[in-house]
C-alpha positions as CSV (number, residue, x, y, z in Angstrom):
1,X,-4.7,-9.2,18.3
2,X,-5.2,-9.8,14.4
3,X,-2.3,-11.8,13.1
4,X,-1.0,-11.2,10.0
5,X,1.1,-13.0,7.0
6,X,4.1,-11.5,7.4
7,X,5.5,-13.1,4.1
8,X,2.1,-12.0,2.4
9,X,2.6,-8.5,3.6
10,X,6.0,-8.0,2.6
11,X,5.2,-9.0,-1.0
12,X,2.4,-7.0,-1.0
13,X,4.5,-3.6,0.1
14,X,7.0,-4.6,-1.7
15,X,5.2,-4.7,-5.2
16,X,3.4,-1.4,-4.1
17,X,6.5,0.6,-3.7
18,X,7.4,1.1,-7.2
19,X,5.4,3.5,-8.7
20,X,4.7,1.5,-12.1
21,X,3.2,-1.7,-10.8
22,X,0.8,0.9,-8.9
23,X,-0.1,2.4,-12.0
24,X,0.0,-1.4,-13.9
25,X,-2.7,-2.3,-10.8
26,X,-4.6,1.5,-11.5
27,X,-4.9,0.3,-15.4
28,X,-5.8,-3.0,-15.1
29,X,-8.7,-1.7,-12.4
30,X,-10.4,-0.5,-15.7
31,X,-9.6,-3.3,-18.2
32,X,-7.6,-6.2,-18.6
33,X,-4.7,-5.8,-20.8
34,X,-1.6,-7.4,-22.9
35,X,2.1,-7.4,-21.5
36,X,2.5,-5.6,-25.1
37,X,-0.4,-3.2,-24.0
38,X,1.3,-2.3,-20.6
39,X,4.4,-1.7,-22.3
40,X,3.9,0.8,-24.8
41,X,1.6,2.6,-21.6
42,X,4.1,2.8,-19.7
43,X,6.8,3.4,-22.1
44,X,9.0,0.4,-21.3
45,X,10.7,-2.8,-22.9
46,X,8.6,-5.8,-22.9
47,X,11.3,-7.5,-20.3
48,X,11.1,-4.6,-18.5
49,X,7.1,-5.1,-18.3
50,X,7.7,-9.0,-17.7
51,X,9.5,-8.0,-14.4
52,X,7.1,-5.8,-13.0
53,X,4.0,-7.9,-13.8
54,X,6.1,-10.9,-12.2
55,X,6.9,-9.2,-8.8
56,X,3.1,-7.9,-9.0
57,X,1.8,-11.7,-9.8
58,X,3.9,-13.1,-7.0
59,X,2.6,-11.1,-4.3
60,X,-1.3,-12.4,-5.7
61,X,-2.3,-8.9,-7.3
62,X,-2.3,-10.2,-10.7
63,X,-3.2,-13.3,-12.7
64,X,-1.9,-13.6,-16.2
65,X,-3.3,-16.1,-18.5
66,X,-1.4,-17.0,-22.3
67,X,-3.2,-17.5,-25.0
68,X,-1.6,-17.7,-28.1
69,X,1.4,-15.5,-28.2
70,X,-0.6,-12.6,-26.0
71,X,0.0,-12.6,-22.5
72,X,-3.3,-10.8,-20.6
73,X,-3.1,-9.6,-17.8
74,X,-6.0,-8.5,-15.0
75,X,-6.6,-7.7,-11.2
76,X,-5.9,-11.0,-9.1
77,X,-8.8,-12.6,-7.3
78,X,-7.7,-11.1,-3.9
79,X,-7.9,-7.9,-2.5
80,X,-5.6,-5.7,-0.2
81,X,-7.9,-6.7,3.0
82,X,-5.3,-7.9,4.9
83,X,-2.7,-4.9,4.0
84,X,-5.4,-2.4,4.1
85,X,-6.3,-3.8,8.1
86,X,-2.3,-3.9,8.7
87,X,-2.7,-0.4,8.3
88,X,-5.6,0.5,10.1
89,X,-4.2,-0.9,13.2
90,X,-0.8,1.0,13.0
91,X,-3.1,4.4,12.7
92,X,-4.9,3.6,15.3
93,X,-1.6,2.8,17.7
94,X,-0.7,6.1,16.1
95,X,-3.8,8.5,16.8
96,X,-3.3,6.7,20.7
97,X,0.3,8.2,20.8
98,X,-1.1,11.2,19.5
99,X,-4.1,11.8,22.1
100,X,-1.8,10.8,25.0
101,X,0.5,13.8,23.7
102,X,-2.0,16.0,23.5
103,X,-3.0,15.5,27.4
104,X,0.3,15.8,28.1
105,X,0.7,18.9,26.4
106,X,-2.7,20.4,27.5
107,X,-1.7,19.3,31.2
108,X,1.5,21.4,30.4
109,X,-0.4,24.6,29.5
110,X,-2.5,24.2,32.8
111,X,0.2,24.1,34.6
112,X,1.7,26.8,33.3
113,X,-1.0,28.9,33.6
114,X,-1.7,28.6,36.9
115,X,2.7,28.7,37.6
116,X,2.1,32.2,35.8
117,X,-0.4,33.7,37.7
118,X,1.1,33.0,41.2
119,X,4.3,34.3,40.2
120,X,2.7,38.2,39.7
């Protein structure tokens, strides 16, 4: 079985779960952009921003570099690979669980019918 960061993973859910560092990640998909820039987008204080782009750059989703006073802000070198596998396996324990019910079920309705019909 696949091993996976667990530390990695947890920062990476965790900086997903709030909806404006999904839409800071969405933005910066198109172009790379100011603190300043995200702000005003997103209709919050700068420190407010700060946070968000923080939690997002500690979890490896986004690199900021400083030059002069503007801090810019872009997609980080990795990708969600590792998260996106993490998922895949849990659907696939999932749709398992779910095909096993389904013989059950379907073994059910046999049963039944043929209980039925030697009951008339």
């Amino acid at each position: 079985m696949v091993q996976f960061s667990t530390a990695r993973l947890d920062a990476s859910f965790a900086a997903l779960s709030d909806a404006t560092r999904r839409g800071v990640l969405e933005q910066l998909g198109s172009a790379d952009a100011s603190i300043t820039e995200l702000a005003e987008k997103f209709h919050m204080t700068l420190t407010g921003m700060k946070k968000h782009i923080g939690v997002l750059e500690q979890a490896g989703l986004v690199t900021t570099e400083k030059v002069g006073r503007v801090r810019t802000c872009r997609l980080g070198s990795r990708g969600l690979e590792e998260e996106a596998a993490w998922i895949e396996a849990r659907r696939q324990i999932w749709n398992a669980r779910f095909d096993a019910l389904d013989d059950v079920i379907e073994a059910l309705k046999r049963k039944e019918k043929v209980d039925g019909g030697q009951s008339e």
